[in-house]
N, CA, C and O atoms as CSV, one atom per row, in Angstrom:
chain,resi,resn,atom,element,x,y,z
A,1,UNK,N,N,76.744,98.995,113.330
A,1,UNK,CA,C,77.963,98.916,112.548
A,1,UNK,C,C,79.108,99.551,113.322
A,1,UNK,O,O,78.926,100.566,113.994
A,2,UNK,N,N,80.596,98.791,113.198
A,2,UNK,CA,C,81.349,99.164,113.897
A,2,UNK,C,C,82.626,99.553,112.792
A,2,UNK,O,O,82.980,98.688,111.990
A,3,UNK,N,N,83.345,101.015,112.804
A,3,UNK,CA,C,84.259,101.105,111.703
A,3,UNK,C,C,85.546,101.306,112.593
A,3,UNK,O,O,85.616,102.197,113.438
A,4,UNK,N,N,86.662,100.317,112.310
A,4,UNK,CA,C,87.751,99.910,112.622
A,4,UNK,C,C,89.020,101.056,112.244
A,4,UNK,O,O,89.340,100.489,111.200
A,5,UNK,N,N,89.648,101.833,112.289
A,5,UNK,CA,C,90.695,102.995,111.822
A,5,UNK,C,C,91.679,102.332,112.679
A,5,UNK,O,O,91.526,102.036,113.864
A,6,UNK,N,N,93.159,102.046,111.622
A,6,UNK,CA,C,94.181,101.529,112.028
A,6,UNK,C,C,95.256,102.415,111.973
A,6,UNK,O,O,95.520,102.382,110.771
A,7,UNK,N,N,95.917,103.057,112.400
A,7,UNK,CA,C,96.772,103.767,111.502
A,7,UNK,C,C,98.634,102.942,111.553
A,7,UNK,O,O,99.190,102.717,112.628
A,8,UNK,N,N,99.046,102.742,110.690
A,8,UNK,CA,C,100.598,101.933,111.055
A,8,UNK,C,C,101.586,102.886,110.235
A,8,UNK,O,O,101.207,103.465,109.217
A,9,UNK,N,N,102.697,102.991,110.678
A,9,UNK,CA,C,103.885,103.924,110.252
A,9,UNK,C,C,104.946,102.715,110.615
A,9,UNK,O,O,105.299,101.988,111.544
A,10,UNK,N,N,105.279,103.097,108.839
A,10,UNK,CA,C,106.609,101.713,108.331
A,10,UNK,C,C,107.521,101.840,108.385
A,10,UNK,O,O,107.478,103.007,108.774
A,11,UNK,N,N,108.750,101.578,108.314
A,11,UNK,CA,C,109.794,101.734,108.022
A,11,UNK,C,C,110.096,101.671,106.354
A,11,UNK,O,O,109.845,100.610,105.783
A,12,UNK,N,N,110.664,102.870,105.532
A,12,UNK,CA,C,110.801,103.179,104.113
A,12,UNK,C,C,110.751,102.062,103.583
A,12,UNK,O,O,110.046,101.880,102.591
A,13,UNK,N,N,111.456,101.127,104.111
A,13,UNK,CA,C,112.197,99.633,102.693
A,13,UNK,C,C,111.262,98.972,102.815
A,13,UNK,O,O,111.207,98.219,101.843
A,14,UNK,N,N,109.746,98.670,104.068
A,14,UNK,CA,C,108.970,98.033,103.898
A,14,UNK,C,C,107.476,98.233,103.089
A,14,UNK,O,O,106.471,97.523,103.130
A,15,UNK,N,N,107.769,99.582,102.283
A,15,UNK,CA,C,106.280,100.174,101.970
A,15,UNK,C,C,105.892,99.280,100.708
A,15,UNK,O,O,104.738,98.906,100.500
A,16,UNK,N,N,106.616,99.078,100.160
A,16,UNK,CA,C,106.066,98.566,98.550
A,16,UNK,C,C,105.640,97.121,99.200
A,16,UNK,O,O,104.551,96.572,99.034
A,17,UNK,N,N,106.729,96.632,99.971
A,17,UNK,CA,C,105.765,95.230,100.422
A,17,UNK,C,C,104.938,95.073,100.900
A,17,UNK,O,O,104.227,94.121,100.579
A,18,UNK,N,N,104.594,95.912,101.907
A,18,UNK,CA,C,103.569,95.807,102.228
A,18,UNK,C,C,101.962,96.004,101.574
A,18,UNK,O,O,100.886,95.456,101.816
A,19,UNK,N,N,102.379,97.022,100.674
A,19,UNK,CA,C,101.370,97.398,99.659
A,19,UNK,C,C,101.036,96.478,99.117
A,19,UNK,O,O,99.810,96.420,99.026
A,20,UNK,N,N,101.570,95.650,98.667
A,20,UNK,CA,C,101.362,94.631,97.692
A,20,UNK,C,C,101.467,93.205,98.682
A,20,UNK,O,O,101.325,92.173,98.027
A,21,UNK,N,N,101.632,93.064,99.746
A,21,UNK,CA,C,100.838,92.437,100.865
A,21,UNK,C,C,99.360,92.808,101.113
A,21,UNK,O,O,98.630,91.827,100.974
A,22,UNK,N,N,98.850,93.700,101.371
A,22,UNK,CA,C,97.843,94.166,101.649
A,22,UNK,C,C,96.800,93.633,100.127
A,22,UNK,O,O,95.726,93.042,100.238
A,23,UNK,N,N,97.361,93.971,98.967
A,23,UNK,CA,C,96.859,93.891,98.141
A,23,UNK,C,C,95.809,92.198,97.796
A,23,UNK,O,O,94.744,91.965,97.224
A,24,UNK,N,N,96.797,91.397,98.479
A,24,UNK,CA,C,96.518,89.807,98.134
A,24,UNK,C,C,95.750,89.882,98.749
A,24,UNK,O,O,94.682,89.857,98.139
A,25,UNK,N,N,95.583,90.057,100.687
A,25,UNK,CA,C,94.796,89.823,101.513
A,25,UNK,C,C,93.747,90.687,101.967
A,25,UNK,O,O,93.061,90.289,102.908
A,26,UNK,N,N,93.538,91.672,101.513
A,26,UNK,CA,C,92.591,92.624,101.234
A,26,UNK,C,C,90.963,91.781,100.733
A,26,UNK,O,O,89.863,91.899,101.273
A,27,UNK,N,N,91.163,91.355,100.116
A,27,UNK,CA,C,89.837,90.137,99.422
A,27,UNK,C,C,89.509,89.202,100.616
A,27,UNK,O,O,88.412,88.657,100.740
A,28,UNK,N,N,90.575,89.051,101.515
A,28,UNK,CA,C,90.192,87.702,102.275
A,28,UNK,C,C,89.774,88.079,103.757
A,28,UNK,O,O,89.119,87.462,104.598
A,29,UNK,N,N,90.510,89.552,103.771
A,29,UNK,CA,C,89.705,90.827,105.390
A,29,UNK,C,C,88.198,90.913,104.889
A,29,UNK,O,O,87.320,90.428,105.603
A,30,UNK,N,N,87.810,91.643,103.428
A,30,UNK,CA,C,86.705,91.760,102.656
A,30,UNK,C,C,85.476,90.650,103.171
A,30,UNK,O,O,84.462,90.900,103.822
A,31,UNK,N,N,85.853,89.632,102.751
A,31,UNK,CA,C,85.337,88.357,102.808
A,31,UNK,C,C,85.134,87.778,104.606
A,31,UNK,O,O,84.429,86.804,104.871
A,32,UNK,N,N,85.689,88.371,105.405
A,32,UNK,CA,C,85.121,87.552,106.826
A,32,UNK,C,C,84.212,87.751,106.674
A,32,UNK,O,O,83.649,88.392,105.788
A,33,UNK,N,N,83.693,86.973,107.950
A,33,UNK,CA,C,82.215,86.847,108.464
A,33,UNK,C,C,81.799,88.448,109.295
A,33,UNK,O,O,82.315,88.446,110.412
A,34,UNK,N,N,81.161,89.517,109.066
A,34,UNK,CA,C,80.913,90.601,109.601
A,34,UNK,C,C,81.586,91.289,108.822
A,34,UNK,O,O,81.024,92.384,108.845
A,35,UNK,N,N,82.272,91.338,108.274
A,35,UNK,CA,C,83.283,92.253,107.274
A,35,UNK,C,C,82.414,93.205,106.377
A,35,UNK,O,O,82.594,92.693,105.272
A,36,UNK,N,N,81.603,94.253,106.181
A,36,UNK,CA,C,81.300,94.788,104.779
A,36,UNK,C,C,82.479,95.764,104.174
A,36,UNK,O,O,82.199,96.109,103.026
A,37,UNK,N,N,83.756,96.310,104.665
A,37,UNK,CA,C,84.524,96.427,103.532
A,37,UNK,C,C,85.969,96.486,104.386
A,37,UNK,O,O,86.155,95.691,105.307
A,38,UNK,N,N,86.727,97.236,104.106
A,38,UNK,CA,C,88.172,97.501,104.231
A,38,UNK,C,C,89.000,98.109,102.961
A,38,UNK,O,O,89.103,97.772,101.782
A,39,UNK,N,N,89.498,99.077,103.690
A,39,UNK,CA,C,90.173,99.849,102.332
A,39,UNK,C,C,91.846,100.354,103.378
A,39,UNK,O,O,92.108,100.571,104.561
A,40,UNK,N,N,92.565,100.341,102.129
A,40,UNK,CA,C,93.933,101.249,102.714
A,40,UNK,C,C,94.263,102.205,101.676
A,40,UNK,O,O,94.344,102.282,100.450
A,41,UNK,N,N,94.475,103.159,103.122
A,41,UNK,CA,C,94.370,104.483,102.232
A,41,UNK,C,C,96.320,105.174,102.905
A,41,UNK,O,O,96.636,105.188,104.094
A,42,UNK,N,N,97.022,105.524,102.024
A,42,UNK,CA,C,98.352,106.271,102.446
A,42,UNK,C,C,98.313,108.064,102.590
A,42,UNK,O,O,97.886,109.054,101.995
A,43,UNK,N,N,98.999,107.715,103.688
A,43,UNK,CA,C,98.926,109.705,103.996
A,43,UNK,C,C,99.835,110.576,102.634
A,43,UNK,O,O,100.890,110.197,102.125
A,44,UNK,N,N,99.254,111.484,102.377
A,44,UNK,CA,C,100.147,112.213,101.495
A,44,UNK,C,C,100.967,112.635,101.707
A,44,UNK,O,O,101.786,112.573,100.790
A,45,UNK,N,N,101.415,113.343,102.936
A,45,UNK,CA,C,102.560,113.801,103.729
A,45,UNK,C,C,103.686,113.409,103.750
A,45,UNK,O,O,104.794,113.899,103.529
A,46,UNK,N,N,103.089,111.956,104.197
A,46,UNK,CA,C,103.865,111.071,104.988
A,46,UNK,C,C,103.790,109.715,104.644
A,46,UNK,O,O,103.069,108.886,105.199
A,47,UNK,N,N,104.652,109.492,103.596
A,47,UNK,CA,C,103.787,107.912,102.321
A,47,UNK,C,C,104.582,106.721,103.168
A,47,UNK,O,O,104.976,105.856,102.386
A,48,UNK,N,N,104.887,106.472,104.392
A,48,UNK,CA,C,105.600,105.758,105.149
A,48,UNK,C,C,104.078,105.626,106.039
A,48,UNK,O,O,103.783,104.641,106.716
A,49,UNK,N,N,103.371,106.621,105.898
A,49,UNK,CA,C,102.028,106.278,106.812
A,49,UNK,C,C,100.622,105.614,106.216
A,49,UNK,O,O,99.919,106.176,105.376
A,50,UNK,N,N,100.394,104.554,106.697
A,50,UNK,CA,C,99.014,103.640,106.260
A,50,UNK,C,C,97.789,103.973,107.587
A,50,UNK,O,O,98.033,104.024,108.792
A,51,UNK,N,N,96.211,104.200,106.787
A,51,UNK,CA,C,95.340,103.940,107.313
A,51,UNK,C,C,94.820,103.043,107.046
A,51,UNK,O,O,94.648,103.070,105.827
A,52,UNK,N,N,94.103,101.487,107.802
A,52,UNK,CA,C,93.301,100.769,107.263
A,52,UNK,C,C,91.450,100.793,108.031
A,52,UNK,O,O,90.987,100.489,109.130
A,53,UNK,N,N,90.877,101.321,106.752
A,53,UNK,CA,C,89.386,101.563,107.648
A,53,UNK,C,C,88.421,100.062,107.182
A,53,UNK,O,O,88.185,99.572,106.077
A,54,UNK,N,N,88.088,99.713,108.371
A,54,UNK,CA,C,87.365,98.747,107.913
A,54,UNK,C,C,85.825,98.676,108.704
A,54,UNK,O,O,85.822,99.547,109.574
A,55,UNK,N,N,84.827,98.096,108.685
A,55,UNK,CA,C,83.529,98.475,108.512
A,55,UNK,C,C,83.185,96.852,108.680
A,55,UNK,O,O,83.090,95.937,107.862
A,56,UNK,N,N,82.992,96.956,110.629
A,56,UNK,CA,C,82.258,95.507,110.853
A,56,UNK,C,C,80.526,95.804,111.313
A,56,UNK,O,O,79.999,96.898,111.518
A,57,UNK,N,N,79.818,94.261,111.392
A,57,UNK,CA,C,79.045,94.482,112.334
A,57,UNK,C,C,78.768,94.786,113.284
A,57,UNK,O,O,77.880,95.577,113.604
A,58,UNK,N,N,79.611,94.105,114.035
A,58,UNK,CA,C,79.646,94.491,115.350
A,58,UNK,C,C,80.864,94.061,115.795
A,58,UNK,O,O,81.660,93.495,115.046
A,59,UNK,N,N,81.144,94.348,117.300
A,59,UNK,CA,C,82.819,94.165,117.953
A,59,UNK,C,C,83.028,92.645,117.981
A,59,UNK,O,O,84.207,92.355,118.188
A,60,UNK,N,N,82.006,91.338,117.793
A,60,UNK,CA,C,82.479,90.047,117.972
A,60,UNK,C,C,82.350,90.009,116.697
A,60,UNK,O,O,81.867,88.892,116.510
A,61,UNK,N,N,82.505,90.657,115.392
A,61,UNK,CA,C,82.546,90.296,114.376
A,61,UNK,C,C,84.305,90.437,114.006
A,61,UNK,O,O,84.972,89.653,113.331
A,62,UNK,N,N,84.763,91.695,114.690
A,62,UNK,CA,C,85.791,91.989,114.683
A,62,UNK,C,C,87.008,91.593,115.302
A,62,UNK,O,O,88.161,91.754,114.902
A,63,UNK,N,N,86.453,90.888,116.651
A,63,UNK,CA,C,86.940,90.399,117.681
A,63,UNK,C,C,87.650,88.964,116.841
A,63,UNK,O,O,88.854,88.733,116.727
A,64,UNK,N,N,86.375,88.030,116.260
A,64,UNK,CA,C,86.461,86.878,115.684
A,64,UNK,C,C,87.715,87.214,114.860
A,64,UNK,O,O,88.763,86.621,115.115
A,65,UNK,N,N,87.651,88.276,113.737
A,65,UNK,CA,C,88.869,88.571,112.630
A,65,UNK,C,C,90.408,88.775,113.534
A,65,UNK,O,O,91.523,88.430,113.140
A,66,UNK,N,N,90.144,89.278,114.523
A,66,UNK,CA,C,91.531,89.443,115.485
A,66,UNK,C,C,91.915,88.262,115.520
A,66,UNK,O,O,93.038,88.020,115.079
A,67,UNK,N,N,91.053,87.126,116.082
A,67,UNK,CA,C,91.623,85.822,116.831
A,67,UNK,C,C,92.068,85.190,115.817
A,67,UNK,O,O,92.875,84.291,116.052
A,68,UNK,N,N,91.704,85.449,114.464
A,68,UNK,CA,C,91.864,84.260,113.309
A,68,UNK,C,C,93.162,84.559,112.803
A,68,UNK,O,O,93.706,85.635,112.553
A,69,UNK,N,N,93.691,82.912,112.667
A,69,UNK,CA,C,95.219,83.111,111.575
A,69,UNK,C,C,95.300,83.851,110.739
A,69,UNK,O,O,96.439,84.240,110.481
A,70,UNK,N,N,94.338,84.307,110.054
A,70,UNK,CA,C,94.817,85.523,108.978
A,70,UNK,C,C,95.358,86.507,109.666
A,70,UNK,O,O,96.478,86.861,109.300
A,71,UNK,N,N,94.685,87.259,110.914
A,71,UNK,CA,C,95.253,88.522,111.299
A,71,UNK,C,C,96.542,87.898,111.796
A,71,UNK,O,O,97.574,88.222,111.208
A,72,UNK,N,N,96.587,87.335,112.459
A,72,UNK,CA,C,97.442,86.768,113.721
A,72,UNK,C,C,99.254,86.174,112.479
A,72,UNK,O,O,100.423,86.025,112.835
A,73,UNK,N,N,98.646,86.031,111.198
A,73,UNK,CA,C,100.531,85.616,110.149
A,73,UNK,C,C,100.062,87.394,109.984
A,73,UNK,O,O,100.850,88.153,110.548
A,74,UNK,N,N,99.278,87.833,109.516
A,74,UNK,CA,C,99.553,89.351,108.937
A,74,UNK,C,C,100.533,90.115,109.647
A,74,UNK,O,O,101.686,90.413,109.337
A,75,UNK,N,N,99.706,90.424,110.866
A,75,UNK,CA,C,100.620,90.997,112.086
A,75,UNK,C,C,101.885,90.493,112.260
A,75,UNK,O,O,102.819,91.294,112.266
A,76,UNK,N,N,102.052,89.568,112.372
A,76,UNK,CA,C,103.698,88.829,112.646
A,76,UNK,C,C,104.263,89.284,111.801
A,76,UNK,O,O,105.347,89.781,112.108
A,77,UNK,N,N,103.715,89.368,109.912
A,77,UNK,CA,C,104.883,89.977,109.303
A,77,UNK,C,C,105.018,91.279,109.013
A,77,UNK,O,O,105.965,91.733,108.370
A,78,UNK,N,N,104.137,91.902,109.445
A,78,UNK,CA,C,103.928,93.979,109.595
A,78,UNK,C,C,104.865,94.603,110.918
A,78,UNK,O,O,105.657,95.542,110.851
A,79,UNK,N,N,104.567,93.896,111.962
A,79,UNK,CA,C,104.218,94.428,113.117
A,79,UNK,C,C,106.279,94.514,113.513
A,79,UNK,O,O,106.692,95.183,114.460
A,80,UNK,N,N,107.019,93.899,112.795
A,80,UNK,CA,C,108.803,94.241,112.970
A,80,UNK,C,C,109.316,95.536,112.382
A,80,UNK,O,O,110.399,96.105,112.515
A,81,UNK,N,N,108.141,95.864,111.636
A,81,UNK,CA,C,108.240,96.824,110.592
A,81,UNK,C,C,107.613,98.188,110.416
A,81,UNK,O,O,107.457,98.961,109.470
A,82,UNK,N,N,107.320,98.177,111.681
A,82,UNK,CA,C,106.793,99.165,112.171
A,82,UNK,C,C,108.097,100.185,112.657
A,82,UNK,O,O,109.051,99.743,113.298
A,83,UNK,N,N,107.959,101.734,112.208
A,83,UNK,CA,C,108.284,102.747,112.665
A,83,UNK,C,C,108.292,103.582,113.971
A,83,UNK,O,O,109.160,104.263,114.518
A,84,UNK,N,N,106.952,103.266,114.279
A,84,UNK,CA,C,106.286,103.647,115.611
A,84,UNK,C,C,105.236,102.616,116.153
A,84,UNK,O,O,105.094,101.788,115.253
A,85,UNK,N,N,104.664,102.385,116.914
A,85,UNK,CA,C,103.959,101.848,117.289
A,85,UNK,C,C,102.457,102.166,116.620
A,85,UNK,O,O,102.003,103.307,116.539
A,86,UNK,N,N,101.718,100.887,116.123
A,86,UNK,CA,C,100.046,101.298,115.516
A,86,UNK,C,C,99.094,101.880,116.408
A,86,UNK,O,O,99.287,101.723,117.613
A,87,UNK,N,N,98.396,102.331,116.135
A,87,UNK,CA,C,97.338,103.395,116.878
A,87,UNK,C,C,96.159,102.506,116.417
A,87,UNK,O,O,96.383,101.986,115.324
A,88,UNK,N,N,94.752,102.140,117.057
A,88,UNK,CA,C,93.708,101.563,116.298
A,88,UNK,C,C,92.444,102.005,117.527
A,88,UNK,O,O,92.373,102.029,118.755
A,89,UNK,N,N,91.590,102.306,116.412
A,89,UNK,CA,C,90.645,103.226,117.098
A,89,UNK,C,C,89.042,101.816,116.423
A,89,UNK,O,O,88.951,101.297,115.310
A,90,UNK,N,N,88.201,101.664,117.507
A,90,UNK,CA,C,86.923,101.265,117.269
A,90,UNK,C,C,85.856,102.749,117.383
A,90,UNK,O,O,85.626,103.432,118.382
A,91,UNK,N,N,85.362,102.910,116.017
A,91,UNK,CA,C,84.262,103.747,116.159
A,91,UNK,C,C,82.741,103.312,115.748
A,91,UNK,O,O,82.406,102.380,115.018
A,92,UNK,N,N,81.711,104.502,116.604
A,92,UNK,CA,C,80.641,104.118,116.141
A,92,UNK,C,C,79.744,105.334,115.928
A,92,UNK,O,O,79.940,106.356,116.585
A,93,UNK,N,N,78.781,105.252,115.043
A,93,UNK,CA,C,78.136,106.936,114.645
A,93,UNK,C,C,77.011,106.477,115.486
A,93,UNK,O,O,76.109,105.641,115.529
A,94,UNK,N,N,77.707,107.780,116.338
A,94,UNK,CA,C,76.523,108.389,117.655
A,94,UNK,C,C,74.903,108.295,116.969
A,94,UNK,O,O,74.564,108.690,115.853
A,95,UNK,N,N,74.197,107.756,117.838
A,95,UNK,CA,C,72.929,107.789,117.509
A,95,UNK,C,C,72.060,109.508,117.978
A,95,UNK,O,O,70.867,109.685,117.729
């Protein structure tokens, strides 16, 4: 199992949309092929800051979700709206 940590920092006027972006397509990240979950979680600090953890099989499970039109319109409409640049980490629990 491979768990995906995204972290993205928005710009203020884009948070509610995005929230409620996330919200629609959340079911349809859920639903790939290798997918067992995905959640977004907001920093308390800093409510302009999103984590998205998600939980593949493996890296061509994840790889596949990169290449596909879903990520590929998501990103196009997040990625102007970004504050700072996203950080995204692949982890795996050490055996």
């Amino acid at each position: 199992m491979l768990t995906r940590l995204v972290k993205m920092q928005f710009n203020p006027d884009f948070v509610t949309e995005f929230q409620e972006s996330f919200k629609a397509i959340q079911p349809q990240i859920a639903a790939f092929k290798g997918c067992s979950s995905v959640k977004l979680l907001q920093d308390l600090a800093n409510p302009n800051t999103f984590f998205t953890i998600s939980i593949w099989q493996d890296e061509a499970h994840l790889e596949d979700y990169r290449r596909s039109t879903l990520f590929k319109e998501t990103w196009t409409r997040v990625k102007p709206n970004f504050s700072a640049k996203a950080e995204a980490w692949s982890l795996l629990i050490p055996s």
